[in-house]
Every structure is written in structure tokens, then in C-alpha cells.
C-alpha positions as CSV (number, residue, x, y, z in Angstrom):
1,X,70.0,187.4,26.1
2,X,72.7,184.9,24.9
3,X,76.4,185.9,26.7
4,X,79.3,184.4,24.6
5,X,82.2,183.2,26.9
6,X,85.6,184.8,26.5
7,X,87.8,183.8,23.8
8,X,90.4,182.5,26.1
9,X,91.6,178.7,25.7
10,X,89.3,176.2,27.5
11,X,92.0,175.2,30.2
12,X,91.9,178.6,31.3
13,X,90.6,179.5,34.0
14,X,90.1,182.5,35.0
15,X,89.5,182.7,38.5
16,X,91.7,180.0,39.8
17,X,95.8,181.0,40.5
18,X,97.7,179.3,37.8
19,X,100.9,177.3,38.2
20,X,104.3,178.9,36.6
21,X,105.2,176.8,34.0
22,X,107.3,174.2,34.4
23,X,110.3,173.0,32.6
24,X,109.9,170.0,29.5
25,X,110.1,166.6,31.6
26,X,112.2,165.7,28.6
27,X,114.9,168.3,30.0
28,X,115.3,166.5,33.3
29,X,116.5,163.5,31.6
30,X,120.4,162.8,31.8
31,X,121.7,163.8,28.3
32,X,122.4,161.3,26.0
33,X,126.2,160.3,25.4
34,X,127.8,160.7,22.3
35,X,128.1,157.6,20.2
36,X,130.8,156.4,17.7
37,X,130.6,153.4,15.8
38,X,132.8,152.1,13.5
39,X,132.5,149.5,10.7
40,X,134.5,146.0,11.1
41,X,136.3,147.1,8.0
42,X,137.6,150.3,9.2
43,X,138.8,148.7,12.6
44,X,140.7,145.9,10.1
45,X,142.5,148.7,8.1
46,X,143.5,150.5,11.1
47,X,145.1,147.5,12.9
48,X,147.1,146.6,9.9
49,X,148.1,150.2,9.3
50,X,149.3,150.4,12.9
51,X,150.6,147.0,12.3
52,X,152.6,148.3,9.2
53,X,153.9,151.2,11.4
54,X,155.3,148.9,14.2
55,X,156.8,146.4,11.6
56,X,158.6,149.5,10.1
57,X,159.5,150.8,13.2
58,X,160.9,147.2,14.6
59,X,162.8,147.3,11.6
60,X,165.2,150.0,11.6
61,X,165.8,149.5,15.7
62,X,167.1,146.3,14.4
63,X,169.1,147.3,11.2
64,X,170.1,149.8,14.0
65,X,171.2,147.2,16.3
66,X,173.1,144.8,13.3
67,X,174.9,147.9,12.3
68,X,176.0,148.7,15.8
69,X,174.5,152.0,16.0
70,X,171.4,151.5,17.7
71,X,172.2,153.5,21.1
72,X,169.7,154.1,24.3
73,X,168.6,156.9,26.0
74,X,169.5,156.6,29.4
75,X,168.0,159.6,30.8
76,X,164.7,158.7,28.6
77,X,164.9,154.8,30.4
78,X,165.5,156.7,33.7
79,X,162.7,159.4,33.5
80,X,160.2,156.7,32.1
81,X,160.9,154.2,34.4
82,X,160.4,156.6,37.7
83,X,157.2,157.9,35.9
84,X,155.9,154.3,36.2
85,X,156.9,154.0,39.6
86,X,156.0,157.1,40.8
């Protein structure tokens, strides 16, 4: 009399208390940061835009100033100036 042995998978066994199964060991590894690179050339066209935007900027505070119309903010001076204090 042959006996066939059951169709179960062969590390199965089925008289020994199995383990629960355990989480991925990949899982248990700190998540990966996000990444952002960017191209010389798009680091070279930002700085001269923000560059652009300064100049422009620099400008009319001094046409502001030639004119005699450039005024300051006092209570913007004050509030800045304790917020870097404080």
C-alpha cells in the first residue's frame, strides 16, 4: 500500500506549533527621506531671478529716497527689531 503525503507545502509541518508571522524586515527599516535635486542650471536662473527682484526692489527705495519720498515704518522697525531680540 503506497500512502501519498498531504498536499500541504513542504515547510509545513503539521505537528509542530507554528510561529505568527512576522512583519517584512524591510518594514523595520527607517523610511527613506524625500529627495530633491536640482540641476546647476536651474539654481543659476533662480539666483539671477531673485537677483533681478532685489535690483528692482533696491531701485525704487532709492528713486524713493532721491525724490524725498521714501518714508520708514517706525512701528514696523520697532516690532521687527524686538522680534529679534526677543
Amino acid at each position: 500500500m503506497n500512502v501519498n503525503k498531504p498536499s500541504a507545502p513542504p515547510f509545513v509541518n503539521p505537528y509542530k506549533k507554528h510561529n505568527p508571522v512576522t512583519k517584512v524586515e524591510q518594514a523595520k527599516k527607517a523610511p527613506r527621506e524625500d529627495e530633491l535635486q536640482i540641476s546647476n542650471k536651474a539654481r543659476e536662473l533662480y539666483t539671477m531671478k531673485a537677483e533681478e527682484k532685489r535690483e528692482a526692489k533696491l531701485d525704487a527705495i532709492q528713486k524713493k529716497i532721491e525724490n524725498g519720498t521714501y518714508s520708514v515704518d517706525s512701528k514696523k522697525t520697532a516690532e521687527k527689531l524686538f522680534d529679534q531680540l526677543f
